[in-house]
C-alpha positions, 0 to 999 in steps of 0.5 A, a space after each residue: 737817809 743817812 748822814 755821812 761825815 764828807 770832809 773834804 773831795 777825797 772822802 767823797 769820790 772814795 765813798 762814790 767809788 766804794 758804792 758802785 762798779 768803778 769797771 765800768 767807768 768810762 770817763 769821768 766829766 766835770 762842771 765847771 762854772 767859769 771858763 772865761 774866754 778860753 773855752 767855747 766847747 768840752 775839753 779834755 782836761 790836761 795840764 793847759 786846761 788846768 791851768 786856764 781854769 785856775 787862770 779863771 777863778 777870779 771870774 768865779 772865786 766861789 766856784 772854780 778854785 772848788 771845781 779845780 780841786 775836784 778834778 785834781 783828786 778825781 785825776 790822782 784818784 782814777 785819772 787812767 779814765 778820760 776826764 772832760 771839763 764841761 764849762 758853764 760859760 761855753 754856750 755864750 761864746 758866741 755872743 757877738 761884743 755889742 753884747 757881751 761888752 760892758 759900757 765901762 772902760 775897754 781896760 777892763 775887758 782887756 785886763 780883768 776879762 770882765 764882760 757878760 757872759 750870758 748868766 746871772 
């Protein structure tokens, strides 16, 4: 075991690039922990699904301001691979509303997105 001085994401994935063949990378996926209401599946990350999961991160501040980052110095990094996002929140999708609908003012729903969805 070795203590290693991670700073930041691009000190990380060149430490992970410079450990193993990047030849046989052939795409590179990322978890991301909130995907609001947009996503139901895995999407190939493009400029749209960049900004939705920007759009999201006030569903999930701790974590997908973080998770963004990642793809972005993985895109700048080796962005010639396919890269996926892989949201947590997908497989709730299909909750119907009398689930996922709190009994708190429809406003919010509407305008703040809250509502369960399907974790803690």
């Amino acid at each position: 075991v070795k203590d290693v001085d991670l700073p930041d994401h691009r000190k990380a994935l060149t430490l992970i690039l410079n450990a193993f063949p990047t030849d046989r990378i052939a795409a590179v996926g990322h978890r991301v922990v909130h995907g609001g209401q947009t996503f139901s599946k895995a999407a190939l990350v493009d400029d749209d699904v960049l900004r939705e999961i920007s759009a999201a991160a006030s569903l999930a501040p701790m974590h997908n301001p973080w998770n963004l980052l990642g793809i972005e110095v993985s895109l700048e990094m080796i962005g010639k691979h396919p890269q996926v996002a892989v949201f947590d929140t997908a497989f709730h999708q299909t909750m119907p509303p009398q689930a996922y609908m709190y009994a708190l003012p429809y406003s919010l729903y509407e305008n703040h997105s809250i509502r369960k969805y399907g974790f803690h």
